[in-house]
C-alpha beads as a LAMMPS data file, in Angstrom:
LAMMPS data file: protein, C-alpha beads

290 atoms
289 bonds

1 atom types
1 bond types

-500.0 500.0 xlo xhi
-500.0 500.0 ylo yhi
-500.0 500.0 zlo zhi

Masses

1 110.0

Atoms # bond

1 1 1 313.871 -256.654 -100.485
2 1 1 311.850 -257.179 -97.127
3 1 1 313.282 -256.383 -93.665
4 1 1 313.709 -260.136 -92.905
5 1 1 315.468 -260.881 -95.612
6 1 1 318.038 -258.369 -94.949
7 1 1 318.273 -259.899 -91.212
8 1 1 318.707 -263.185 -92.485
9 1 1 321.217 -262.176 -95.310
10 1 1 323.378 -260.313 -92.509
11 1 1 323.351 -263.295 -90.491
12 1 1 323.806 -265.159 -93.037
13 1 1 327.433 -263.508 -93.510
14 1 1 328.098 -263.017 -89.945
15 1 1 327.709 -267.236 -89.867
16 1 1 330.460 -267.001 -92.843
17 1 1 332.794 -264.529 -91.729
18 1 1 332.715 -266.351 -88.393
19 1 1 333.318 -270.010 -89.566
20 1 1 335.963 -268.456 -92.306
21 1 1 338.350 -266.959 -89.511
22 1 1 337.614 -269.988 -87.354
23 1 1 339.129 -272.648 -90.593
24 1 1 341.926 -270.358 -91.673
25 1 1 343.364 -269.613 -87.475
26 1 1 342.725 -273.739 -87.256
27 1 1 344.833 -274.470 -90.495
28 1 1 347.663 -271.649 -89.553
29 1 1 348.052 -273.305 -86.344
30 1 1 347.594 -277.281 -87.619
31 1 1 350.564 -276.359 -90.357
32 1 1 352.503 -274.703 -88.077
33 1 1 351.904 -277.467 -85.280
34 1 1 352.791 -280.086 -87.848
35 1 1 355.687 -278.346 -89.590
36 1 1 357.514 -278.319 -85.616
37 1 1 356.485 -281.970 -84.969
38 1 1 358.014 -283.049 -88.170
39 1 1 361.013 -281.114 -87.854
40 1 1 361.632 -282.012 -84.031
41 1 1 361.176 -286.009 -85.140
42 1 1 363.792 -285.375 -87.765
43 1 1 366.003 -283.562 -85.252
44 1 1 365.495 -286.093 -82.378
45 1 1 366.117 -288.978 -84.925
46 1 1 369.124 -288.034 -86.230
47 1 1 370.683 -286.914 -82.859
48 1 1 369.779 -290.038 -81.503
49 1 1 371.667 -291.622 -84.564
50 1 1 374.586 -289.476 -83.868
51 1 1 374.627 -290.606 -80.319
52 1 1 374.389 -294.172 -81.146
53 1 1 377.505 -293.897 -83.513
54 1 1 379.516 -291.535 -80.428
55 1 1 378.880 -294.655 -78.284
56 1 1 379.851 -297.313 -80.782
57 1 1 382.974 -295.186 -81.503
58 1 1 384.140 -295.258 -78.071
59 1 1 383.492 -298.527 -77.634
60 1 1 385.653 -299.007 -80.501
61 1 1 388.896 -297.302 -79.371
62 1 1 388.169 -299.756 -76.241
63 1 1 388.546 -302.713 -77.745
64 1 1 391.436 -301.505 -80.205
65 1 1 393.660 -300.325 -77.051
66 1 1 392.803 -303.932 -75.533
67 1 1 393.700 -305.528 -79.015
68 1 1 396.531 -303.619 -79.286
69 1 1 397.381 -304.286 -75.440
70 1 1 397.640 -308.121 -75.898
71 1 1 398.142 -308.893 -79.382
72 1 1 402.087 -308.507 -79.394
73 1 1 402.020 -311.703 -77.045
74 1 1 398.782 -313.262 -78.160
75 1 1 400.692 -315.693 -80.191
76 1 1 402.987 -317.042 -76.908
77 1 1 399.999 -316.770 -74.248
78 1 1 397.369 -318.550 -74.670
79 1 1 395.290 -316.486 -72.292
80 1 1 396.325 -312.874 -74.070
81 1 1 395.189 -315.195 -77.808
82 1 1 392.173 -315.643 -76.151
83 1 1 391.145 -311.980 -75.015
84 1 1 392.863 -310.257 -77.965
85 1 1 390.363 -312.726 -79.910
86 1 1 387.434 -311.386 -78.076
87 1 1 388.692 -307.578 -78.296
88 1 1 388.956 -308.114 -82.620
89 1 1 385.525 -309.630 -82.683
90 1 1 383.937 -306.844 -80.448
91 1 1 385.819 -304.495 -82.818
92 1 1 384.454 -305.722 -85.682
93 1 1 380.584 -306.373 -83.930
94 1 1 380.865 -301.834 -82.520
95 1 1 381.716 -301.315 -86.083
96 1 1 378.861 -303.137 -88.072
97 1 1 376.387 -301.025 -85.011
98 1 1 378.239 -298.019 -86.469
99 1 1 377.790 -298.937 -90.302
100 1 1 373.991 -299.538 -89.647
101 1 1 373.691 -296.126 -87.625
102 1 1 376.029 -294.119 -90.347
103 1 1 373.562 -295.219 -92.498
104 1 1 370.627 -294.221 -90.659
105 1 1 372.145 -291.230 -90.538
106 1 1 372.468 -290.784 -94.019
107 1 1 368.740 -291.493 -95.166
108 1 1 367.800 -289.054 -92.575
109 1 1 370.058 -286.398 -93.999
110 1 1 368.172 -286.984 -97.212
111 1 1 365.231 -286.486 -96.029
112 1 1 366.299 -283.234 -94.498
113 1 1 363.967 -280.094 -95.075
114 1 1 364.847 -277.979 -98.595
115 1 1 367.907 -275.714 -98.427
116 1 1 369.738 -278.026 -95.419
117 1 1 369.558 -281.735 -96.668
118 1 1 372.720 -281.321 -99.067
119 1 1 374.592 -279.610 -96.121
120 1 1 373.941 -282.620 -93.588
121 1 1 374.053 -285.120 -96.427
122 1 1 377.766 -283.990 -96.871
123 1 1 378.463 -284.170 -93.716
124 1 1 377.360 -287.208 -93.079
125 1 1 378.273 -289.348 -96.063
126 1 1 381.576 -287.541 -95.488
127 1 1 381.698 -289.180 -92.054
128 1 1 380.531 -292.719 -93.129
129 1 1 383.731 -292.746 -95.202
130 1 1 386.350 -291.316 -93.085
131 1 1 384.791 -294.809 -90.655
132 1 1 385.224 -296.968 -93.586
133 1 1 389.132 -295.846 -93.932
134 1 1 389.605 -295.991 -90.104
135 1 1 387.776 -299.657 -89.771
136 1 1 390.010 -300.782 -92.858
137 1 1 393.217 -299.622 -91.264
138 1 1 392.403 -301.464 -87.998
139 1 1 391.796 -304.246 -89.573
140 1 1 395.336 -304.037 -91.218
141 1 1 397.115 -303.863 -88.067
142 1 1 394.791 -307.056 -86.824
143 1 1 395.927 -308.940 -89.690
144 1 1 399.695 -307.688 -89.312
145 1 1 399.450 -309.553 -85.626
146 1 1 397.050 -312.385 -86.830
147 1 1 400.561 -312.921 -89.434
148 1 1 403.079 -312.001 -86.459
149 1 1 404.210 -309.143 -88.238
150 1 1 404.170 -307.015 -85.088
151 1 1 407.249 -304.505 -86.213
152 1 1 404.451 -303.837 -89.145
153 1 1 401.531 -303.782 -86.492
154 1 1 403.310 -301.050 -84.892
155 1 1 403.638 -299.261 -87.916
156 1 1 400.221 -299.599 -89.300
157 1 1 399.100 -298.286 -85.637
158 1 1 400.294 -294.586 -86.502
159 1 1 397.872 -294.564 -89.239
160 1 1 395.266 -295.331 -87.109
161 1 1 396.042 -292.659 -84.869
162 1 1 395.578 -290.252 -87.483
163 1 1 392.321 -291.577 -88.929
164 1 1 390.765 -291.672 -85.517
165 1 1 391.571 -288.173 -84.843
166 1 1 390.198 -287.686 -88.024
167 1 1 386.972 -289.291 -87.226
168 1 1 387.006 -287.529 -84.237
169 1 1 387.446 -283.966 -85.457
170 1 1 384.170 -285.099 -88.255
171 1 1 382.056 -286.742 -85.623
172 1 1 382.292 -283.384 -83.920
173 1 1 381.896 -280.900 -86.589
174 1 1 378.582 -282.854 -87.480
175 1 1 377.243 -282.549 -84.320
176 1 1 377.866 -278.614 -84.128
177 1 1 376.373 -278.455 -87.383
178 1 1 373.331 -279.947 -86.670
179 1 1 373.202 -278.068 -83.510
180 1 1 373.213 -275.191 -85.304
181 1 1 370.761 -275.848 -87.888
182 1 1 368.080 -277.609 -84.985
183 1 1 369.038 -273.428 -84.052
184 1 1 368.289 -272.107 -86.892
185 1 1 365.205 -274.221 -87.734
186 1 1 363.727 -273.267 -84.642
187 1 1 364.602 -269.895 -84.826
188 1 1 362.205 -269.717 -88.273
189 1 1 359.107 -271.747 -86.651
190 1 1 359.304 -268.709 -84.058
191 1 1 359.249 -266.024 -86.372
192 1 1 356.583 -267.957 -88.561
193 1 1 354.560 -268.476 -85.793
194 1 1 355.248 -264.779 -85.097
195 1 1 353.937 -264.578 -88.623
196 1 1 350.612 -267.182 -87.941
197 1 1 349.471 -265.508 -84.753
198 1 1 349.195 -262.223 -86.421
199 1 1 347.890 -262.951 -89.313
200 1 1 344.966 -264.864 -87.038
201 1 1 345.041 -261.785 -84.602
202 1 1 344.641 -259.109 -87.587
203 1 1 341.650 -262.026 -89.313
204 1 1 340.178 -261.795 -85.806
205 1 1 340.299 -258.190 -85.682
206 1 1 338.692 -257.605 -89.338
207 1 1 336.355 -260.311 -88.065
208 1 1 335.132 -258.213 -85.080
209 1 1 334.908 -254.962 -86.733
210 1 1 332.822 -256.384 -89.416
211 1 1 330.961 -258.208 -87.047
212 1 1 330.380 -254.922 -84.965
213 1 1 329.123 -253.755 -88.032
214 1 1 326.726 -255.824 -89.129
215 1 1 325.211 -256.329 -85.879
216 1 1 324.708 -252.287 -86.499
217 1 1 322.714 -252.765 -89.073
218 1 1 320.855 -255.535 -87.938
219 1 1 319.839 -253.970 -84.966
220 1 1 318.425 -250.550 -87.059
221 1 1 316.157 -253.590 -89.500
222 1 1 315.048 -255.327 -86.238
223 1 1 314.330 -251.250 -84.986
224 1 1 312.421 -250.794 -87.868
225 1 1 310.491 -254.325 -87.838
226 1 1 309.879 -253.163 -84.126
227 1 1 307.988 -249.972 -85.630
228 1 1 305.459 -251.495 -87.132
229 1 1 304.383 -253.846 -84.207
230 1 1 304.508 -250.800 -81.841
231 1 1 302.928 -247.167 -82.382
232 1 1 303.039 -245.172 -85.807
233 1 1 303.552 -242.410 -86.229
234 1 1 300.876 -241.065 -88.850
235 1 1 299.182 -237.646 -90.231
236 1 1 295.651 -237.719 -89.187
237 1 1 295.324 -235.871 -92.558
238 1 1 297.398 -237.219 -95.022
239 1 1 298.154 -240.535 -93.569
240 1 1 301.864 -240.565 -94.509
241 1 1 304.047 -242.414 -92.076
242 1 1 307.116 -240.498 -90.260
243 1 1 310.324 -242.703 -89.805
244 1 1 313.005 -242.882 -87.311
245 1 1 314.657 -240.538 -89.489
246 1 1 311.864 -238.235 -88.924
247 1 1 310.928 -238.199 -93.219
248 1 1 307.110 -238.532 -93.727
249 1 1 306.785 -241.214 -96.151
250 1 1 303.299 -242.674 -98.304
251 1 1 301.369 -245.231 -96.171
252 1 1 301.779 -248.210 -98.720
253 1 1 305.635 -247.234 -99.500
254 1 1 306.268 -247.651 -95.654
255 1 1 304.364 -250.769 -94.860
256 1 1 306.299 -252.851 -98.183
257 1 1 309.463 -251.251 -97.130
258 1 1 309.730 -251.997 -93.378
259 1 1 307.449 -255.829 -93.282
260 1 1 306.899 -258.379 -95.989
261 1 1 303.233 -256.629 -96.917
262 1 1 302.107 -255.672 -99.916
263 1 1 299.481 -253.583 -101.215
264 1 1 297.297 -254.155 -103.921
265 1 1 294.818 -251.449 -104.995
266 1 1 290.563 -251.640 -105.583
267 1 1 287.660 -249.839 -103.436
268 1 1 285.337 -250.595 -100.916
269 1 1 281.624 -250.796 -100.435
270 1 1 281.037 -247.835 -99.571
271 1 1 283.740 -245.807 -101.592
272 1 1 281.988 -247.388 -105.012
273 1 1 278.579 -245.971 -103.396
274 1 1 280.060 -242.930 -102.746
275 1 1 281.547 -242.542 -106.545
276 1 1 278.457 -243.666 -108.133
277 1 1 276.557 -240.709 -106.239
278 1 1 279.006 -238.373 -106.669
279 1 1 278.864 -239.547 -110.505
280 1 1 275.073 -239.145 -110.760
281 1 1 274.884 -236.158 -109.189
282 1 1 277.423 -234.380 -111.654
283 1 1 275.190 -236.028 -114.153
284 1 1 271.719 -234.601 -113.161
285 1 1 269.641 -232.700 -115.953
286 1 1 269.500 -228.990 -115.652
287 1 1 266.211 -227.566 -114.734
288 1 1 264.920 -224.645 -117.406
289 1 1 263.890 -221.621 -115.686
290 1 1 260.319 -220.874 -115.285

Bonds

1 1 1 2
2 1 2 3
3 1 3 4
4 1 4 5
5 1 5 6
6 1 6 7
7 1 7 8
8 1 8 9
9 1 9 10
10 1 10 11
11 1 11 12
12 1 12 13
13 1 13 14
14 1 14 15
15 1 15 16
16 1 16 17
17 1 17 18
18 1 18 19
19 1 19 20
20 1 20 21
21 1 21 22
22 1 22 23
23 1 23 24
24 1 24 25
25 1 25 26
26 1 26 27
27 1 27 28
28 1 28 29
29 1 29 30
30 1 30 31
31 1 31 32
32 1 32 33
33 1 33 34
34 1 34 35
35 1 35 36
36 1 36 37
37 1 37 38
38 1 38 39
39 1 39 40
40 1 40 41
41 1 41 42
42 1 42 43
43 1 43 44
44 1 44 45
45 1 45 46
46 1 46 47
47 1 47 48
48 1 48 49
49 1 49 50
50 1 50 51
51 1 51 52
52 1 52 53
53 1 53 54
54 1 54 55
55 1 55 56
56 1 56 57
57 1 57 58
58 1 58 59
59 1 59 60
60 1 60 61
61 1 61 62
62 1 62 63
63 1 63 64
64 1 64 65
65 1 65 66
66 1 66 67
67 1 67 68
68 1 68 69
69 1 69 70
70 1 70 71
71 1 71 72
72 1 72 73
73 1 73 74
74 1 74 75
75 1 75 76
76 1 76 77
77 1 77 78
78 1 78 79
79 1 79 80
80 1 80 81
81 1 81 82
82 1 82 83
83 1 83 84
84 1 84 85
85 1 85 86
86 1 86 87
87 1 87 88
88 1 88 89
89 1 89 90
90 1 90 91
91 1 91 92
92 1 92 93
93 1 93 94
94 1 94 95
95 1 95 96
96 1 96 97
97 1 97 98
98 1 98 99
99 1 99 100
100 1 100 101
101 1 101 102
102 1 102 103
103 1 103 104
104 1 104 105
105 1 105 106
106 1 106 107
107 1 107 108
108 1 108 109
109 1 109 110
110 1 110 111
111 1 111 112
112 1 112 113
113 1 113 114
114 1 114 115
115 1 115 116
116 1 116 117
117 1 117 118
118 1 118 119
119 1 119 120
120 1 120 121
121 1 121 122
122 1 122 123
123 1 123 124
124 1 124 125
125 1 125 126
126 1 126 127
127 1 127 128
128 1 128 129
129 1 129 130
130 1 130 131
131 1 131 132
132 1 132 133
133 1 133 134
134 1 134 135
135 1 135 136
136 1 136 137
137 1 137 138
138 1 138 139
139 1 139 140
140 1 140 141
141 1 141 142
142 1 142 143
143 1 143 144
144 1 144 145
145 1 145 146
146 1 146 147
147 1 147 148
148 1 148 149
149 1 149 150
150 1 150 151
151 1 151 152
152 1 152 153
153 1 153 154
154 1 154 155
155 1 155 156
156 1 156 157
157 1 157 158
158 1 158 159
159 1 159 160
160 1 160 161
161 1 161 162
162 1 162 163
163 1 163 164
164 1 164 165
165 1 165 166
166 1 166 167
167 1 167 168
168 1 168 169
169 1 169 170
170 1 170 171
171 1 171 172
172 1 172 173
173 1 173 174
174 1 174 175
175 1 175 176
176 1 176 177
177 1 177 178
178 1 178 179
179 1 179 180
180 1 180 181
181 1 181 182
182 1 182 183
183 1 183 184
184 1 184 185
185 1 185 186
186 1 186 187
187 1 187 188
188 1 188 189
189 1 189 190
190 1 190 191
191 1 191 192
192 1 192 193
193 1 193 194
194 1 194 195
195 1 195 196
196 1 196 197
197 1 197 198
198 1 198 199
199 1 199 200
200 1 200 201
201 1 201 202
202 1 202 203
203 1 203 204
204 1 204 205
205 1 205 206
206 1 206 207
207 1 207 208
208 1 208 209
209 1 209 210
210 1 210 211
211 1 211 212
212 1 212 213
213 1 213 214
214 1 214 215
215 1 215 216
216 1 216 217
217 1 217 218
218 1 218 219
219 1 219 220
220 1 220 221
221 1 221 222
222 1 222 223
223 1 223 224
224 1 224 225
225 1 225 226
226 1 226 227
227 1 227 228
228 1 228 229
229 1 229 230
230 1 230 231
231 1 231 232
232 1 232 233
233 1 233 234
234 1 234 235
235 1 235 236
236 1 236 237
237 1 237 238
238 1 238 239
239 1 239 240
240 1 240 241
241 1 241 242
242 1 242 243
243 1 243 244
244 1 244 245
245 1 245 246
246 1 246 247
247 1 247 248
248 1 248 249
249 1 249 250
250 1 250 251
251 1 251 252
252 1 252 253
253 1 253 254
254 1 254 255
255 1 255 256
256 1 256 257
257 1 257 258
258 1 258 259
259 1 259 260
260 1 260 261
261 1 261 262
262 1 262 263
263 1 263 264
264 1 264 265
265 1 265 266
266 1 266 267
267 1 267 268
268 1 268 269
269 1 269 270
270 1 270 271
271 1 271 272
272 1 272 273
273 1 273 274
274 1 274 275
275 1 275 276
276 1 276 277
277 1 277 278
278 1 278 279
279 1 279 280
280 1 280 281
281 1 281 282
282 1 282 283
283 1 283 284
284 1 284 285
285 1 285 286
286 1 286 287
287 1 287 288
288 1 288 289
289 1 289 290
């Protein structure tokens, strides 16, 4: 194989080594940029869900302590009818928002990442019941007043106590849960992006070595090219070639190994001229002796 072609294989895998590290650092860091992005939406979406049902809780318990406030006299004054109306139908309006959000909540907890969506899911469907029972026993004590059966109302109110506390206690676990997991999660895109940067830094690293390496080597064939456009080094004798190494070598083996020459053998003019004399000569008769 000529000289050039070994400078244009080693470039050849300097251009591949090169473009390989540069692919596999810009996948590491695309995955790893899209793996956080996903996760954050995920995160930010279902906090923002969980926030949406906080509000619409405590917008609840508002307009349950003004039901509860004027429906033991809604049925004598007109006026307290007329608000404790308004408070039952913003009950019931806070906990549709709630339903729809509880819901939201839910589809995002199934699309969770592997290993935490049953955890959240739990949670969550857990909490979308636990709202059912305490909507359902509202509405019992709303009824109990719409049928004047306010000894009952009173009753049914202790329930609801206990169910919002209940709700309460569950709204709040979820959110420390998912606290802790957005903790987690983002304590493992740190440590695989730990993981990403070093595997690019070590690629890099291989990269440059081999790199330094092969520009070694290409510098020694562009030496040698360089040898035969310069001065030679050749027995006036012999005619055998000394290399860089300081080895005499043939003429012809020299010339095909460091260019793109090659020799092919016959004789000259005047060698053939000289051969045929030389030939002759050996050939002449021998004179007899007088």
């Amino acid at each position: 194989m000529s000289t050039r072609a070994r400078i244009v294989i080693l470039l050849a895998l300097a251009m591949c080594l090169g473009g390989s590290t540069s692919v596999v650092s810009i996948r590491s860091l695309l995955g790893m940029s899209g793996a956080l992005r996903e996760i954050s939406e995920h995160d930010m979406a279902l906090t923002r869900t969980l926030s949406d049902v906080a509000a619409g809780h405590l917008e609840q318990a508002i307009q349950l302590e003004r039901a509860l406030r004027f429906g033991g006299s809604a049925l004598a004054d007109p006026e307290a009818l007329a608000d404790y109306r308004a408070a039952v139908a913003a009950f019931d309006l806070h906990a549709g928002e709630m339903w729809n959000a509880l819901q939201r909540g839910v589809e995002l907890g199934e699309r969770a990442p592997a290993g935490e969506g049953a955890e959240i899911l739990a949670s969550l469907t857990d909490l979308d019941r636990r709202h059912n029972e305490y909507a359902s026993a509202v509405r019992e004590v709303f009824a109990a007043f719409d049928d004047g059966s306010f000894a009952e109302a009173r009753t049914l109110e202790v329930a609801v106590d206990v169910q919002q506390a209940e709700f309460d206690r569950a709204l709040r676990a979820v959110l420390i849960e998912l606290s802790e997991i957005s903790d987690v999660r983002t304590a493992g895109i740190a440590a695989d992006q730990r993981e990403a940067i070093l595997l690019v830094a070590g690629m890099s690293v291989a990269a440059l070595g081999f790199g330094l390496l092969l520009m070694a080597r290409m510098l020694y064939l562009v030496r040698q090219l360089g040898t035969l456009r310069g001065l030679l080094p050749i027995c006036s004798s012999c005619k055998k070639i000394r290399d860089v190494q300081g080895y005499w070598n043939e003429l012809e083996a020299y010339v095909e190994a460091h260019s793109e020459a090659a020799f092919t053998h016959g004789l000259c003019g005047g060698c053939v001229e000289d051969l045929k004399a030389k030939t002759l000569g050996s050939r002449a008769p021998v004179q007899e002796p007088a």
